[in-house]
N, C-alpha and C positions, 0 to 999 in steps of 0.2 A: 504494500500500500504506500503510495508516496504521498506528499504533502501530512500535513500534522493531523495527525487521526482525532486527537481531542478536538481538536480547533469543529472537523468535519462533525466530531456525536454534540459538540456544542449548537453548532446550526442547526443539526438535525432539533435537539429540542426547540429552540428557537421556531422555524418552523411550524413543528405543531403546537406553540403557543403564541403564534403569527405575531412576534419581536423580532428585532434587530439581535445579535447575537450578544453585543454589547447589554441589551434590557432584560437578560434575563435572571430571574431572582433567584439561581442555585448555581452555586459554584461545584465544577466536576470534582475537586479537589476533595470536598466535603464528603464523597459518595464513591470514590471509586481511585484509586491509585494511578495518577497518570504518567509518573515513569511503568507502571505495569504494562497500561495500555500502550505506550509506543514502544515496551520491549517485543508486545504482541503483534503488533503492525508490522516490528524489523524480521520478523520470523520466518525462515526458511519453507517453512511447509502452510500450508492453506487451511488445517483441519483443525483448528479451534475458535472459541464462541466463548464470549461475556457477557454476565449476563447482569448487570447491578439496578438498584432501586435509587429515583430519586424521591423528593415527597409528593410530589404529583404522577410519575410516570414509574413505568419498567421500560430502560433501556436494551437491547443486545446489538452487539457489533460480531459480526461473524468474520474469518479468513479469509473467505471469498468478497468480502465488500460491502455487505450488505449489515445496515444500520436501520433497527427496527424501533420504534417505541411505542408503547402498550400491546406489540403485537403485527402492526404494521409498519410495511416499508416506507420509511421516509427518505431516506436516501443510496446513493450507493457511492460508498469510500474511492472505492478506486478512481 
């Protein structure tokens, strides 16, 4: 996955709470480990999935690109 994967699941919520990326009221930092996530993004192989809670949503970011929140696709990473 290129470009900064948090930056990507931060638009993604953004998005579906139709904000600028900047207005959004949860910080990823609070809810999920973001040296994790871009140790996951640098990773050789495609076959893993994250799956964390913020206080309004459930996020999942998959190997393959694909950034879900409550279940649906909101974006795709790659």
């Amino acid at each position: 996955m290129t470009a900064d994967l948090t930056e990507k699941i931060a638009r993604a919520l953004a998005d579906v709470k139709s904000v600028d990326p900047e207005e959004l009221d949860v910080s990823l930092e609070n809810h999920v480990s973001t040296d994790a996530v871009r140790n996951l993004a640098s990773h050789d192989s495609d076959s893993w999935r994250l799956q964390f809670e913020t206080p309004d949503h459930v996020v999942e970011v998959t190997g393959t690109g694909r950034i879900l929140v409550d279940g649906e696709t909101v974006r795709e990473a790659r």
